[in-house]
ZADO-1210 file (C-alpha; in nm, 4 decimals, padded with zeros to 6 digits):
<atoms>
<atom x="03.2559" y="02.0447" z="-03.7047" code="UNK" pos="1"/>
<atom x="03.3217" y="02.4066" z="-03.7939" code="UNK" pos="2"/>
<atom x="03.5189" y="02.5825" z="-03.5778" code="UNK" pos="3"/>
<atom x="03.7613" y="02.8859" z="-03.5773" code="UNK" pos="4"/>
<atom x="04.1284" y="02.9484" z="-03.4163" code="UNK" pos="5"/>
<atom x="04.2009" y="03.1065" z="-03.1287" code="UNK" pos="6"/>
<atom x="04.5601" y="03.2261" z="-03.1134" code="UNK" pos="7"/>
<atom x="04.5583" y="03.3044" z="-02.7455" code="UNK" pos="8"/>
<atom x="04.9322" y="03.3583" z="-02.7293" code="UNK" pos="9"/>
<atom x="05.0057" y="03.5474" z="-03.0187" code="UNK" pos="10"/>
<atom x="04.8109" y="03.8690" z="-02.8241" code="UNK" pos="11"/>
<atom x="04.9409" y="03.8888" z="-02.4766" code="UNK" pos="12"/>
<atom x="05.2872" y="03.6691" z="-02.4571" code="UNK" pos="13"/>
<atom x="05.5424" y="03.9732" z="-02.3837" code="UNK" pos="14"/>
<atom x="05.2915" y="04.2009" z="-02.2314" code="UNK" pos="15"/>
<atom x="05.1725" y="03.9717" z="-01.9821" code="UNK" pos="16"/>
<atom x="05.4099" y="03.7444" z="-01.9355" code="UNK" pos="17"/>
<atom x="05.7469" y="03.9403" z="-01.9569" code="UNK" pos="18"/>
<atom x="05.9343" y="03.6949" z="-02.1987" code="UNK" pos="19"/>
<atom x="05.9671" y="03.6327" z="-02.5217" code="UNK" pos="20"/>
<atom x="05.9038" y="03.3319" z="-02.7434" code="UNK" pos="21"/>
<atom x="06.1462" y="03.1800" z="-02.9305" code="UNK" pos="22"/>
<atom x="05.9896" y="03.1251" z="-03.2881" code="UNK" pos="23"/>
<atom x="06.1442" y="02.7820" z="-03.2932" code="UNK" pos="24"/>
<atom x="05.9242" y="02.5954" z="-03.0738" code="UNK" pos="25"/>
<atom x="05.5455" y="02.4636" z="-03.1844" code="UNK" pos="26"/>
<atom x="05.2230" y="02.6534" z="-03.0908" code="UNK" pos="27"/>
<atom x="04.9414" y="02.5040" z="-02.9431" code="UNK" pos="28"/>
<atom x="04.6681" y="02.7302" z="-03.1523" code="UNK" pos="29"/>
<atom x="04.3502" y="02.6703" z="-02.9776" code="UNK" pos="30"/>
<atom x="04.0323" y="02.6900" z="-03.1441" code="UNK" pos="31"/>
<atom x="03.6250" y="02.7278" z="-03.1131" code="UNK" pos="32"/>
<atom x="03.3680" y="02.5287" z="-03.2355" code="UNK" pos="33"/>
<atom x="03.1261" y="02.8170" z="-03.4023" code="UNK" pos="34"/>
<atom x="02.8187" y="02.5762" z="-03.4400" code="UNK" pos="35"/>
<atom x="02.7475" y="02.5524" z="-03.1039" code="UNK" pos="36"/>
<atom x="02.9643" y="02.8464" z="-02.9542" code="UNK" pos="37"/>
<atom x="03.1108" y="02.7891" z="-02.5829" code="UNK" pos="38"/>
<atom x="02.9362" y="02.7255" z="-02.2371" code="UNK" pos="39"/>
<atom x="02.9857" y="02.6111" z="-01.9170" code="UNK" pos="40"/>
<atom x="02.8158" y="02.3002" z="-01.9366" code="UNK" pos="41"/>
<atom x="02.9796" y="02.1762" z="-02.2936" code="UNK" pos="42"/>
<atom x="03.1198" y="01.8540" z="-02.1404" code="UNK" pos="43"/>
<atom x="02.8684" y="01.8014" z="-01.8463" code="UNK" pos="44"/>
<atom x="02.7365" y="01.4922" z="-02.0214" code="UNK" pos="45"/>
<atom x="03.0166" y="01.3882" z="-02.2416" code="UNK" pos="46"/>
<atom x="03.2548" y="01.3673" z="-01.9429" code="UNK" pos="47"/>
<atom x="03.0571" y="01.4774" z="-01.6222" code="UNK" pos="48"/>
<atom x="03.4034" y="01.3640" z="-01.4399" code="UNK" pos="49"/>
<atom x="03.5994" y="01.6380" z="-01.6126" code="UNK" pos="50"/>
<atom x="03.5835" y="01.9406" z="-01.3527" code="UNK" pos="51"/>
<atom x="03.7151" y="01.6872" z="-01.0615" code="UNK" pos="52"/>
<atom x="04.0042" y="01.4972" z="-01.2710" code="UNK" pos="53"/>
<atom x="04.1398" y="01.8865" z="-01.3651" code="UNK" pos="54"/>
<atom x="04.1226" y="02.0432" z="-01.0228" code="UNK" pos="55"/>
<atom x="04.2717" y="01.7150" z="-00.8423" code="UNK" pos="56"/>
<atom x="04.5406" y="01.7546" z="-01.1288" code="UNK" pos="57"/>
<atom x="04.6150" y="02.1316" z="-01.1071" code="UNK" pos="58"/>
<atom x="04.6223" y="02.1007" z="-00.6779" code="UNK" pos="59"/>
<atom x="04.8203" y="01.8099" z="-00.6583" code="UNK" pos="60"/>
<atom x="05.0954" y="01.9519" z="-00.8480" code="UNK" pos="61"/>
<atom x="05.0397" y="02.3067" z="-00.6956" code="UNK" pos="62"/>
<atom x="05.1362" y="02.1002" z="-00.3789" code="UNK" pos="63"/>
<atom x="05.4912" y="02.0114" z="-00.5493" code="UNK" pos="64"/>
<atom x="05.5628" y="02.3783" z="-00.6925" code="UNK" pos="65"/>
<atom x="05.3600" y="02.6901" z="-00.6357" code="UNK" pos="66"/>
<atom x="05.4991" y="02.8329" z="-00.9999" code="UNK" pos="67"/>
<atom x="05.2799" y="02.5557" z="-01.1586" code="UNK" pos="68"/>
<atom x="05.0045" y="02.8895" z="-01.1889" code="UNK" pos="69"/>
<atom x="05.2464" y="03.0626" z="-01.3645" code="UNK" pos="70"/>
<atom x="05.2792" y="02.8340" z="-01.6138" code="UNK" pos="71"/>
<atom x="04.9722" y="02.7688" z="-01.6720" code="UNK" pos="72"/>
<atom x="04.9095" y="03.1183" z="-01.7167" code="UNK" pos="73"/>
<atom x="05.1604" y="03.1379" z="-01.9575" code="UNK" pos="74"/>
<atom x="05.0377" y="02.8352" z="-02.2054" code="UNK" pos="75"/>
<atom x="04.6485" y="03.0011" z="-02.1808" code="UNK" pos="76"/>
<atom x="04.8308" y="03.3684" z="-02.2855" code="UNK" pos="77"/>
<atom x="05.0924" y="03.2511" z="-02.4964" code="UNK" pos="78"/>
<atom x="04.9122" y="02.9451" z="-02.6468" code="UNK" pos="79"/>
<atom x="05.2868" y="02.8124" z="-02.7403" code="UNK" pos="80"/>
<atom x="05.5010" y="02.5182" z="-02.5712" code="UNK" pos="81"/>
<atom x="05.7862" y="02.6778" z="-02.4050" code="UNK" pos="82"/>
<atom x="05.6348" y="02.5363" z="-02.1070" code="UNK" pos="83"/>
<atom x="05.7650" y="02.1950" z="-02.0571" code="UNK" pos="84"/>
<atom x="05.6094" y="02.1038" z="-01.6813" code="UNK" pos="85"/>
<atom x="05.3607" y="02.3081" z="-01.6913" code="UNK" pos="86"/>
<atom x="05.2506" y="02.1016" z="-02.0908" code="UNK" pos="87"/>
<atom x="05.3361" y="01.8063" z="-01.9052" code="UNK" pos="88"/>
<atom x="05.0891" y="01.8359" z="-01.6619" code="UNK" pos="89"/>
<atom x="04.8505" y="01.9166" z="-01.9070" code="UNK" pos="90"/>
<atom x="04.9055" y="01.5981" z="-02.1442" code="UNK" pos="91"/>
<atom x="04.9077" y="01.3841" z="-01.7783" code="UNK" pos="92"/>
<atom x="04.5053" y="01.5297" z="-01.7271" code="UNK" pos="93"/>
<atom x="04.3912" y="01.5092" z="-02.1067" code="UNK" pos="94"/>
<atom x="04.5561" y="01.1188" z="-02.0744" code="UNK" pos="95"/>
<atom x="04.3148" y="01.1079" z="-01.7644" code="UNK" pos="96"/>
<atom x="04.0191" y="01.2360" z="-01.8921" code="UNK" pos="97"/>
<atom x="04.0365" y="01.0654" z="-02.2237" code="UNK" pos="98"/>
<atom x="04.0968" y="00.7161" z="-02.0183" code="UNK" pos="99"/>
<atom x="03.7194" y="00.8172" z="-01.8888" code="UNK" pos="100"/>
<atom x="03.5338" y="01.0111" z="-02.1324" code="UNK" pos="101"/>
<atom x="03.6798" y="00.8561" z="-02.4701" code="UNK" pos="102"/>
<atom x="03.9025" y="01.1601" z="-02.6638" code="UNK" pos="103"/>
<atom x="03.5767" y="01.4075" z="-02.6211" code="UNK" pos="104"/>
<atom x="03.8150" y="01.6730" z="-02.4702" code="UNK" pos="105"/>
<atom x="04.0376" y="01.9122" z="-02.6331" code="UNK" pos="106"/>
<atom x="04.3775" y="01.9806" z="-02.4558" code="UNK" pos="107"/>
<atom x="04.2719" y="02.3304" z="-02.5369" code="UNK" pos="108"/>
<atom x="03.9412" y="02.3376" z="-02.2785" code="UNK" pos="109"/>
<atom x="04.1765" y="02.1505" z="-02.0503" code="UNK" pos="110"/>
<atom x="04.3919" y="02.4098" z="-02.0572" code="UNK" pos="111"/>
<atom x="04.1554" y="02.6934" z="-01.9889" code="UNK" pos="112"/>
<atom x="04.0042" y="02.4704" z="-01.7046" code="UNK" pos="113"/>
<atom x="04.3022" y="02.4025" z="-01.5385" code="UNK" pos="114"/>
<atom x="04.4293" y="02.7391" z="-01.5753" code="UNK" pos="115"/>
<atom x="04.1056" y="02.8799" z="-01.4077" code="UNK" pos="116"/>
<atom x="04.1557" y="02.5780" z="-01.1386" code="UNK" pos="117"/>
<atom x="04.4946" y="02.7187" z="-01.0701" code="UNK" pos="118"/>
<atom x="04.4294" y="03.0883" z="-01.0271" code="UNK" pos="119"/>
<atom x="04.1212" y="03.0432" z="-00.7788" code="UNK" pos="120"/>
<atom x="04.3420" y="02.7655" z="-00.5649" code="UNK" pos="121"/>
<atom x="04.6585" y="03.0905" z="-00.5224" code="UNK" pos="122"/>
<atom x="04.4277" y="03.3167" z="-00.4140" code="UNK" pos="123"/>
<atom x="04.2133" y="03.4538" z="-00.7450" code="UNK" pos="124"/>
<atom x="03.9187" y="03.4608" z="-00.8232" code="UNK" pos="125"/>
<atom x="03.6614" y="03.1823" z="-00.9730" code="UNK" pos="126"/>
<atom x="03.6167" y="03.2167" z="-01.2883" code="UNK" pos="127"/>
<atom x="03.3038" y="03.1198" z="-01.5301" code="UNK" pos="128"/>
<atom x="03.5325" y="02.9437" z="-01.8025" code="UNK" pos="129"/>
<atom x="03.2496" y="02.8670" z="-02.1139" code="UNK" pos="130"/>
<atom x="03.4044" y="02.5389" z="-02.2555" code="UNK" pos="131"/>
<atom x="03.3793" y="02.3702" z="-02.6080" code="UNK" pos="132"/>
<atom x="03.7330" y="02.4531" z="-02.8215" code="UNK" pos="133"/>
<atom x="03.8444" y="02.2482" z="-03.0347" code="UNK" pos="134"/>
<atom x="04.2912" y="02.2119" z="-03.0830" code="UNK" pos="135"/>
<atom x="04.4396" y="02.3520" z="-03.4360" code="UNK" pos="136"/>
<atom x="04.5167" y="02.1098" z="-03.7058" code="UNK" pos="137"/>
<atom x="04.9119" y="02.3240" z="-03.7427" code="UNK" pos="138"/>
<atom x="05.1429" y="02.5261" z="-03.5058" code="UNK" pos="139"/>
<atom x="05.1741" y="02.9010" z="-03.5360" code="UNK" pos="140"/>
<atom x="05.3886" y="03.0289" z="-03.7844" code="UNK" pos="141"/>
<atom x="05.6793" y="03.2130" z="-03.7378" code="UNK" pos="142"/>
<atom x="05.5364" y="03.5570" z="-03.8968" code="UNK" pos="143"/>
<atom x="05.2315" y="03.5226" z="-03.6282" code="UNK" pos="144"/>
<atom x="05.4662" y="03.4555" z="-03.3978" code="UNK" pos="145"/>
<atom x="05.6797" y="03.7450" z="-03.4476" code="UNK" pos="146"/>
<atom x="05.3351" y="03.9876" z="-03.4257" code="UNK" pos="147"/>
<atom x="05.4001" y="03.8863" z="-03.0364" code="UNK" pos="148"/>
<atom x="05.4648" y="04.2487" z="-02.8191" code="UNK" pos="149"/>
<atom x="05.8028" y="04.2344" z="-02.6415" code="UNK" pos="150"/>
<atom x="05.8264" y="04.3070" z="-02.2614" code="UNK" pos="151"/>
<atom x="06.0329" y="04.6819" z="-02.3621" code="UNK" pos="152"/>
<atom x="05.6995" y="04.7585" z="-02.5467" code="UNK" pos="153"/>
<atom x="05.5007" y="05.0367" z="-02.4356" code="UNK" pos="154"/>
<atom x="05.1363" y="05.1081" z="-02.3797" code="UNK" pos="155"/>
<atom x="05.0432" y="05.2452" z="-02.7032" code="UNK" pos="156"/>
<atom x="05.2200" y="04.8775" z="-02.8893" code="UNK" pos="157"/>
<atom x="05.0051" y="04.7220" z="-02.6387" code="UNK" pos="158"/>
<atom x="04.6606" y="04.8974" z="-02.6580" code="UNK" pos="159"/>
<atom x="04.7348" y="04.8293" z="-03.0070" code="UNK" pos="160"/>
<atom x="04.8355" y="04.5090" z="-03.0286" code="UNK" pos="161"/>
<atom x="04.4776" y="04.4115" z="-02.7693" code="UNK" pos="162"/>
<atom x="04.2630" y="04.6325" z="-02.9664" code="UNK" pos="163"/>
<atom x="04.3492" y="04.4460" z="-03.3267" code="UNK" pos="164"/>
<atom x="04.2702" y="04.1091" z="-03.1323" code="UNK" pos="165"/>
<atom x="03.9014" y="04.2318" z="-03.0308" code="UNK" pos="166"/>
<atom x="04.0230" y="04.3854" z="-02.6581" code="UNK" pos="167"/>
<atom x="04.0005" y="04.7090" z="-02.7044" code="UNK" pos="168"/>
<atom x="03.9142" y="04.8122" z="-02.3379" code="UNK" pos="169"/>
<atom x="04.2586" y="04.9158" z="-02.1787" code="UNK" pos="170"/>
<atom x="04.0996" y="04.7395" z="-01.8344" code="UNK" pos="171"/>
<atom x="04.1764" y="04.4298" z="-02.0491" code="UNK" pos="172"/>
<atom x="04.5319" y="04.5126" z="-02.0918" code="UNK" pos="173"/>
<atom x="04.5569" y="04.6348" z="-01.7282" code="UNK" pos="174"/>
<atom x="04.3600" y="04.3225" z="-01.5848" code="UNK" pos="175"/>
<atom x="04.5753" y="04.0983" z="-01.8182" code="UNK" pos="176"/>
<atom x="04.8659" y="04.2142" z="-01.6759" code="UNK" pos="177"/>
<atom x="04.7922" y="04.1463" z="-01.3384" code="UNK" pos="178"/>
<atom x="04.8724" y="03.7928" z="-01.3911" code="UNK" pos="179"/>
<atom x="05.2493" y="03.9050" z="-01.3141" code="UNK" pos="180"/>
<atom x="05.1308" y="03.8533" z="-00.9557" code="UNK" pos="181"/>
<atom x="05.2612" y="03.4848" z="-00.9588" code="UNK" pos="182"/>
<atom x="05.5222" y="03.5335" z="-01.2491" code="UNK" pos="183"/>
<atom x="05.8562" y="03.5226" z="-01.2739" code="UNK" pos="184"/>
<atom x="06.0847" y="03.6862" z="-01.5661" code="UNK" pos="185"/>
<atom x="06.4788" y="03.6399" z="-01.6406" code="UNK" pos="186"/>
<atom x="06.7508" y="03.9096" z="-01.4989" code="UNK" pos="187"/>
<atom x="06.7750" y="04.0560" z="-01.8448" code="UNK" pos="188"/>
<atom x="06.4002" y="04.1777" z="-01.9022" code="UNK" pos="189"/>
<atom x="06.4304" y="04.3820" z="-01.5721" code="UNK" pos="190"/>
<atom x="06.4064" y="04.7244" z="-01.7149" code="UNK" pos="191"/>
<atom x="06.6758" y="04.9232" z="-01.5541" code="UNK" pos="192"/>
<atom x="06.5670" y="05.2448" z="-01.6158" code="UNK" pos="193"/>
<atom x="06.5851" y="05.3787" z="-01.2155" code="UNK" pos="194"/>
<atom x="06.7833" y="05.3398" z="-00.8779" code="UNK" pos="195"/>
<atom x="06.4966" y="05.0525" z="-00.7865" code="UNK" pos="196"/>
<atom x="06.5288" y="04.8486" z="-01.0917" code="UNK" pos="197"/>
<atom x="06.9068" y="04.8646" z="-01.1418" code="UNK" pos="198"/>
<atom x="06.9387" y="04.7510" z="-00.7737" code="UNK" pos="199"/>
<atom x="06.6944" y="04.4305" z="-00.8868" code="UNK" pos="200"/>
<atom x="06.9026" y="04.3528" z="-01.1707" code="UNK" pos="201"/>
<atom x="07.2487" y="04.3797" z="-00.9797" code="UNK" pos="202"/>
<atom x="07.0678" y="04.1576" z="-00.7591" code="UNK" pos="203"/>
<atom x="06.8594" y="03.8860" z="-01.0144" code="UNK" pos="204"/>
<atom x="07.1810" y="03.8442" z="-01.1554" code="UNK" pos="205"/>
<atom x="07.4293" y="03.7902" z="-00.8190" code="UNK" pos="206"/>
<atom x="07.1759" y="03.5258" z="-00.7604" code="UNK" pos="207"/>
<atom x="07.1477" y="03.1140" z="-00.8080" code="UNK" pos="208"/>
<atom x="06.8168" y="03.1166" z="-00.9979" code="UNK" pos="209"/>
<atom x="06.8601" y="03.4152" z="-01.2721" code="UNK" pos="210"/>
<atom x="06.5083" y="03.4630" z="-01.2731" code="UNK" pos="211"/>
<atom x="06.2937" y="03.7833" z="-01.0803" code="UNK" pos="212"/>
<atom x="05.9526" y="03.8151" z="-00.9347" code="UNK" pos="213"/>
<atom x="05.7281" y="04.0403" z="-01.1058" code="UNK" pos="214"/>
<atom x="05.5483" y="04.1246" z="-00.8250" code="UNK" pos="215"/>
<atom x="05.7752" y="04.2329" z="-00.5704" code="UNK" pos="216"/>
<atom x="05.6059" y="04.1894" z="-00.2349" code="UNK" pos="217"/>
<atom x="05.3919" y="03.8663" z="-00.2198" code="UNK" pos="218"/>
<atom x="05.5134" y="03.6649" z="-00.5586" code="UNK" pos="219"/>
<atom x="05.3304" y="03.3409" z="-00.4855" code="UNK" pos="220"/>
<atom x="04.9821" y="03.4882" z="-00.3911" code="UNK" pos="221"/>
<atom x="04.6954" y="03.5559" z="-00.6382" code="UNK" pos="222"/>
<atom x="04.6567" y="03.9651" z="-00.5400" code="UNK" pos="223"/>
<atom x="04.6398" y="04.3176" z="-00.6198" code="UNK" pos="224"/>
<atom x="05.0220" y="04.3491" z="-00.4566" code="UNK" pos="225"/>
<atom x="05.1370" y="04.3987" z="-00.8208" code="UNK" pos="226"/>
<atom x="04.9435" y="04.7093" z="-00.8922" code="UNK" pos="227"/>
<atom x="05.0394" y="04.8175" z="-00.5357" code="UNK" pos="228"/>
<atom x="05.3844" y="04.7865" z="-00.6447" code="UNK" pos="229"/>
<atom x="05.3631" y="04.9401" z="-01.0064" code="UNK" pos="230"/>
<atom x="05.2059" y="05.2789" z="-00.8031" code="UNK" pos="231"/>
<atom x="05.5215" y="05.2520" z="-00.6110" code="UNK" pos="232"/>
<atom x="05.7586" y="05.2678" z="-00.9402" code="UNK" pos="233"/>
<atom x="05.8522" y="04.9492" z="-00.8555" code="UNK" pos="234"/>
<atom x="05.7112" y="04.7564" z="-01.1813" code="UNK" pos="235"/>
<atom x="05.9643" y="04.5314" z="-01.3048" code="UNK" pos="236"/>
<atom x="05.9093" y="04.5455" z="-01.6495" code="UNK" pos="237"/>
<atom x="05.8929" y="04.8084" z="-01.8643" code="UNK" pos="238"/>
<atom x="05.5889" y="04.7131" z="-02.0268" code="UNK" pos="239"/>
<atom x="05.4586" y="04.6891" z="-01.6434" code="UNK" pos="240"/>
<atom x="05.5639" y="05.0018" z="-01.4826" code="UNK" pos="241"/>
<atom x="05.4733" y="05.1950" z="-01.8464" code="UNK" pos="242"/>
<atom x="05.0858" y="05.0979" z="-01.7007" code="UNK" pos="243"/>
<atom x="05.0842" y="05.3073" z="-01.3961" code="UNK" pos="244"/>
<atom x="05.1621" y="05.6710" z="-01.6243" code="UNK" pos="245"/>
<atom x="04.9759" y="05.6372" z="-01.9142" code="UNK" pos="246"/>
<atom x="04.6486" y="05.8698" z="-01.8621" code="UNK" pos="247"/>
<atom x="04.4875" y="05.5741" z="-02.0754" code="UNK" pos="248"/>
<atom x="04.5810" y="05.2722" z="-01.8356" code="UNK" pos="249"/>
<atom x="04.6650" y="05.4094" z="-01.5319" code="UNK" pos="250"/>
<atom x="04.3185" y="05.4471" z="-01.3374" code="UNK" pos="251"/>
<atom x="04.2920" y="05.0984" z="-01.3464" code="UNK" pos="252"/>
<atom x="04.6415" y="05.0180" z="-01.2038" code="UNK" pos="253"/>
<atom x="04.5195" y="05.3214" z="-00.9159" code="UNK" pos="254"/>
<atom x="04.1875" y="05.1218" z="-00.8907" code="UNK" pos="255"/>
<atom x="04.3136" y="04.7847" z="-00.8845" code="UNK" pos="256"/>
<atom x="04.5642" y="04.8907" z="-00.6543" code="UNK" pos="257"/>
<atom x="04.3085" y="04.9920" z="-00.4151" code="UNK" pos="258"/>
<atom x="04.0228" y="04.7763" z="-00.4492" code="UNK" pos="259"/>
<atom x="04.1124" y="04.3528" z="-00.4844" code="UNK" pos="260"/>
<atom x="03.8044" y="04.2558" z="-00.5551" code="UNK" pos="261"/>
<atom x="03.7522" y="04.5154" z="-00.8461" code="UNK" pos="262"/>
<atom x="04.0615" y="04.3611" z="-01.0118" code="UNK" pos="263"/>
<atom x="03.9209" y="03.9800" z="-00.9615" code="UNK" pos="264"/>
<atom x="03.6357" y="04.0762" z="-01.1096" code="UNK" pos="265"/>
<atom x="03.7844" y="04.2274" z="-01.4225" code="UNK" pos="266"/>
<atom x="04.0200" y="03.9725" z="-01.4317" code="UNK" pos="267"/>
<atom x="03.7569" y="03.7105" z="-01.4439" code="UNK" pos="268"/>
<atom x="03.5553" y="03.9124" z="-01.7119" code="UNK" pos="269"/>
<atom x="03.8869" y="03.9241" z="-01.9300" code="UNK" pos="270"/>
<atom x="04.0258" y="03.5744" z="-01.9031" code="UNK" pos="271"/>
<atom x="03.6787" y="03.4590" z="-02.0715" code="UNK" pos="272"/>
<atom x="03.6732" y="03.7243" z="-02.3649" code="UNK" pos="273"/>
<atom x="04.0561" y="03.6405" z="-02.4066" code="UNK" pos="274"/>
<atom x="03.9569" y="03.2205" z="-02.3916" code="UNK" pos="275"/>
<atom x="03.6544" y="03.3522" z="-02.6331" code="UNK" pos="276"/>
<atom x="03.8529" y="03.5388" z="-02.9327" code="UNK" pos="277"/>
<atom x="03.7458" y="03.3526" z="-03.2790" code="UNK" pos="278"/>
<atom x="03.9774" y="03.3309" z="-03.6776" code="UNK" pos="279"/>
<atom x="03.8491" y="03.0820" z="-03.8687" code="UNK" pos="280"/>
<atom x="04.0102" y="02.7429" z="-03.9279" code="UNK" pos="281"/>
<atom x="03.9055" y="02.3654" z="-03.8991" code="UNK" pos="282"/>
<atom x="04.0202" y="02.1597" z="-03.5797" code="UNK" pos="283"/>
<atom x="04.0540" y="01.8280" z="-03.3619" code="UNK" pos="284"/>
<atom x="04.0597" y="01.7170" z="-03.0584" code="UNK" pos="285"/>
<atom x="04.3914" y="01.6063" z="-03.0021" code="UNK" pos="286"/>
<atom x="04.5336" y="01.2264" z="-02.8899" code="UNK" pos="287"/>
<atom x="04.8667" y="01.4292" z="-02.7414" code="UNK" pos="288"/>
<atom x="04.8578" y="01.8052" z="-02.6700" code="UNK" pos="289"/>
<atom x="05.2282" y="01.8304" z="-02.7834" code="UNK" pos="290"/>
<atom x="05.1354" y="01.7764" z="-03.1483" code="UNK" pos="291"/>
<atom x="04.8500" y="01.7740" z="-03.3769" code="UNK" pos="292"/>
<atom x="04.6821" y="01.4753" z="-03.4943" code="UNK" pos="293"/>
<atom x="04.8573" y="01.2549" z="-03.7778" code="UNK" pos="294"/>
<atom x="05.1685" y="01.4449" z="-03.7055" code="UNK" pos="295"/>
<atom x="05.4729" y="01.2061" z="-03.6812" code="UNK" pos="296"/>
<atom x="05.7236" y="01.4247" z="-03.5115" code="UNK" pos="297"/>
<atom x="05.7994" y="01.8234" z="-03.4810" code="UNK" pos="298"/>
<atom x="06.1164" y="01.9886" z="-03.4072" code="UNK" pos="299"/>
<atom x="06.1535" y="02.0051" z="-03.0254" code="UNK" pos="300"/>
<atom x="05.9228" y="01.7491" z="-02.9620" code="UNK" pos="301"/>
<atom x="06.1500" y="01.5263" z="-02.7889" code="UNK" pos="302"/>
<atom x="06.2968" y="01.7859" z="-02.5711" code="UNK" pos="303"/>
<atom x="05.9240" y="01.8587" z="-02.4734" code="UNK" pos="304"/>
<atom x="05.8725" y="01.5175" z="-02.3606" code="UNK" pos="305"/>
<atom x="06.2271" y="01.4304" z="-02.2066" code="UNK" pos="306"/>
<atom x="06.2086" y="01.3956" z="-01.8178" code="UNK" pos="307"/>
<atom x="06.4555" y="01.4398" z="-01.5224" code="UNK" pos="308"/>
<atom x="06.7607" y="01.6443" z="-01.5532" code="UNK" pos="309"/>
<atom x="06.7266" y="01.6738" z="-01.9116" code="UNK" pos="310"/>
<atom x="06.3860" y="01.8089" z="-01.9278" code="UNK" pos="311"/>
<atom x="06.5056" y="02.0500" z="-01.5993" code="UNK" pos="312"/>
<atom x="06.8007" y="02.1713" z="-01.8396" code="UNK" pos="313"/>
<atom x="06.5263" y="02.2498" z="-02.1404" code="UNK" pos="314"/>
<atom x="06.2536" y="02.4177" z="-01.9208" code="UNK" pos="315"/>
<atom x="06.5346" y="02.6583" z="-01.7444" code="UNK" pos="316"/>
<atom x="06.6309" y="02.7660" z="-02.2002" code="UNK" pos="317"/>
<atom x="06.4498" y="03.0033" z="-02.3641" code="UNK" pos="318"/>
<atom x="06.2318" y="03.1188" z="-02.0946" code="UNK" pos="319"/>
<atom x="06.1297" y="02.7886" z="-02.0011" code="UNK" pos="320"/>
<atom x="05.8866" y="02.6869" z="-01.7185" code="UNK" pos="321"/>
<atom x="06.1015" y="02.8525" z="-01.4672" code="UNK" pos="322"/>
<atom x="06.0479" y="03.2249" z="-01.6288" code="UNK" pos="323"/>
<atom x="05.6981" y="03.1533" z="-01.7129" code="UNK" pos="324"/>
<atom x="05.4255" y="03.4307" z="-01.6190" code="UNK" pos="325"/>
</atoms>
């Protein structure tokens, strides 16, 4: 089957997530099939019970821990496996769904679907998610890795970095962003640069968790409150607040600010051409999202799949589940 990669992650990890990814850990590369290109109805006869098995999935553990959209958010932007629960939960629904349908899934669509699942179910909007990707036969390397922007970077890195990746509408970038509405980011990303953000920081770091909401007034609800806040100067990150006074970006943070539904729309338009961006390379459907077919082991594979305190101890390093979106 031909198909082409889709390195989700390497285009939006710092910008819209506010951490950084370690180059040591394994990539998830996501792919397309280019025969038959994407649509909504890729699996309806294949696996007909797909849809139900991911929403059940994505709301049951949304009933255990509200951040579970953040990292989900995270894996579809970063397309990398810093994410232990929320990669658990995704191997648990592709185990599922391949119990039914036979291995006719890719953890790749179940990734997109569960990520649209859990967006809608804190408040977002639906989104049209075109299915039919295909999982990469290798990890990122290190050197794609590294092309990730950093959460200090400003708009112009940005706008470039979204423009070389086929986004070059800044309502992308802004729209993209707003996915810091349910994230989370560690004390030392804050930016620091003013009375409000020094005061977070003092704060982030006199308290138990070490981690900060990126949107300061309702963190666990799908909104606009984000933009709100970034019109208020109180953006956490730099690459955030940088939004609201660049001529380039900033209408959209005014008219997101003002107008919800204009943002869920935009944000639904740009979560499919971001699930839609096409390289070329061959691919799979994988037996085990952590690794690619054939693949014996991988270095952090076993912390990936550990479970209890151990796995809590990974997921809280290197901007781990708990920092995720």
């Amino acid at each position: 089957m031909a198909a082409a990669v889709m390195a989700i992650g390497l285009l939006l990890a710092g910008a819209v997530v506010g951490a950084v990814v370690p180059p040591h850990h394994d990539h998830l590369q996501l792919v397309i099939d280019t025969d038959g290109g994407l649509s909504l109805d890729f699996h309806a006869a294949s696996c007909p019970q797909l849809e139900g098995i991911v929403r059940a999935a994505v709301q049951a553990e949304r009933g255990q821990d509200v951040q579970v959209t953040a990292g989900l958010l995270r894996i579809f932007f970063h397309d990398c496996l810093p994410q232990p629960r929320a990669l658990q939960l995704i191997e648990s629904i592709r185990a599922k769904v391949h119990a039914v349908c036979g291995a006719t899934v890719s953890c790749a669509d179940i990734i997109a679907l569960a990520t649209r699942d859990a967006v809608s179910l804190a408040g977002g909007p639906s989104i049209a998610m075109p299915q039919g990707r295909t999982d990469s036969l290798r990890p990122a390397t290190n050197a794609e890795v590294n092309t990730l922007p950093s959460p200090f970077s400003d708009v112009s890195t940005l706008l470039g970095t979204f423009s070389r990746r086929g986004l070059a509408d800044p309502a992308d970038l802004v729209a993209l962003s707003g996915g810091h509405t349910v994230g989370k980011a560690s004390c030392g990303f804050i930016r620091g640069n003013d009375d409000f953000s020094r005061r977070l920081a003092a704060n982030c770091s006199a308290g138990r968790t070490g981690k900060q909401s990126l949107d300061v007034i309702t963190p666990d609800a799908f909104d606009n409150r984000y933009f709100v806040a970034l019109r208020s100067t109180q953006g956490v990150l730099l690459s955030d607040q940088g939004l609201a006074g660049d001529r380039r970006t900033a209408r959209f943070v005014t008219a997101f600010a003002s107008n919800q539904a204009a943002f869920f729309n935009q944000f639904a338009k740009s979560m499919v051409k971001l699930g839609s961006i096409k390289a070329t390379a061959a691919g799979e459907i994988r037996r085990n999202c952590f690794r690619p077919n054939g693949r014996v082991s991988f270095d952090d594979v076993s912390a990936l799949t550990l479970t209890g305190d151990d796995a809590a101890a990974v997921a809280t390093s290197d901007e781990g589940f708990a920092a995720s979106a």
